[in-house]
N, C-alpha and C positions, 0 to 999 in steps of 0.2 A: 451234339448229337447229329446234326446237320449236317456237320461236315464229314462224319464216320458214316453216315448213312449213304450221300452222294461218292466221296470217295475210294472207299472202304468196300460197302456192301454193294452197288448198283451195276459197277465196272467185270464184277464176277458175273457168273451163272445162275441168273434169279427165277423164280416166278411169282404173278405177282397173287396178292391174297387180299382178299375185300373181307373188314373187320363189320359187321353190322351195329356199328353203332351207334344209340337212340340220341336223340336230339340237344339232351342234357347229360350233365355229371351224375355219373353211378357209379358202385363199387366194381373194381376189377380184383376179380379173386382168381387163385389157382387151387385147382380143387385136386384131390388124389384118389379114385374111386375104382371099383374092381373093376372098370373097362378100360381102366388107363388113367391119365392125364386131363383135364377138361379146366380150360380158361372160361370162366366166369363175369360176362359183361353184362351186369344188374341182373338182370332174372332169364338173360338167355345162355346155354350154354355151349362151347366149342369142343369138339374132342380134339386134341392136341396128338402127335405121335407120340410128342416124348416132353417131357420137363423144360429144355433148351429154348426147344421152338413155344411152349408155352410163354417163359419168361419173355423171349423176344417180341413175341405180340403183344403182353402185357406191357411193356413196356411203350410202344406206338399205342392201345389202345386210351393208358394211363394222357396220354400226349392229346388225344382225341384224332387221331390220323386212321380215316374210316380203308384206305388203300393206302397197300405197303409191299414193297420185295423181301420175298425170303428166300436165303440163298439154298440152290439144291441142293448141295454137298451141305449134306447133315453134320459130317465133324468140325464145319466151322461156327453152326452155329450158336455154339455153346462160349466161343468166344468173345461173341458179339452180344450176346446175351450179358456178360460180364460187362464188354464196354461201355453198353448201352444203360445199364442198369447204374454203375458207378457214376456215367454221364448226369445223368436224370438225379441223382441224388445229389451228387456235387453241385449243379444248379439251383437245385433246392436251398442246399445249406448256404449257397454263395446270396442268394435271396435272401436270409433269415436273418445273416449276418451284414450285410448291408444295410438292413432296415431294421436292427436291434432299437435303434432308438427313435423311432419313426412308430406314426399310428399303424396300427392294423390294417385299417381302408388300406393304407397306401403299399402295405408288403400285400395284400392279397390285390390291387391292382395292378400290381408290377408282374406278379408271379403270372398272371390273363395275359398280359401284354407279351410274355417272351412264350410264353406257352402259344399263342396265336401267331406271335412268330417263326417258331418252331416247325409249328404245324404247317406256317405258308410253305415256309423253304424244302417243308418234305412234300409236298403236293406239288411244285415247282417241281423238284427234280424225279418225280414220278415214280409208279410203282413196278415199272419193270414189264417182263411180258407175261400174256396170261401162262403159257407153254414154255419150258426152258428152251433155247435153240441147241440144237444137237448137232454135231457132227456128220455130214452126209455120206465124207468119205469113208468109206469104213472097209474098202480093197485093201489086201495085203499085195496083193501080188500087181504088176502092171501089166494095163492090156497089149496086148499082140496086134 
């Protein structure tokens, strides 16, 4: 995830988005209500534009990552939602299956530990800017 996030997402066109998330573990839900889309972090909730960008933040929030880049261009983020989401699960199962025969303690300390480092590495490489930067030049013709 790490490395899809600094590589992948950061190098485009981002802005950045502060998740408000409470101090502890809570459920992330995605909700579908007649105003739209609304990402659900324990009893507060986000309107979302669309599905996409819900799953992508759900996916940083599930990670506990409070600042994140989402990229402007909306038609990619549906693919990153994919990566990000398969990432995050694959981890999971690569944890489960690891520690098949190991206590519990020890698969629910390992899962904290890469999850915290997860988290470092996206805080490290930052959440992008608040504003996308735009292009200034925007002359067609050359000056005289």
């Amino acid at each position: 995830m790490p490395s899809l996030y600094t590589l992948q997402i950061l190098p485009n066109r981002t802005r950045s988005y502060h998740l408000d998330l409470p101090g502890r573990a809570v459920s992330i839900d995605i909700q579908h209500t007649l105003l739209g889309v609304e990402l659900k972090i324990g009893k507060k909730r986000r309107l979302c534009p669309d599905l996409a960008t819900a799953r992508y933040l759900a996916v940083f929030a599930r990670a506990g990552c409070p600042d994140v880049a989402v990229p402007y261009d909306i038609t990619q983020i549906s693919g990153y939602a994919d990566a990000l989401e398969s990432s995050w699960h694959r981890m999971l199962l690569l944890i489960e299956h690891l520690t098949a025969d190991r206590p519990a303690s020890m698969r629910t300390r390992l899962r904290a530990e890469i999850i915290n480092e997860l988290r470092h590495e996206i805080r490290k490489a930052g959440a992008g800017t608040p504003i996308p930067q735009f292009k200034q030049s925007t002359r067609q013709r050359p000056l005289r």
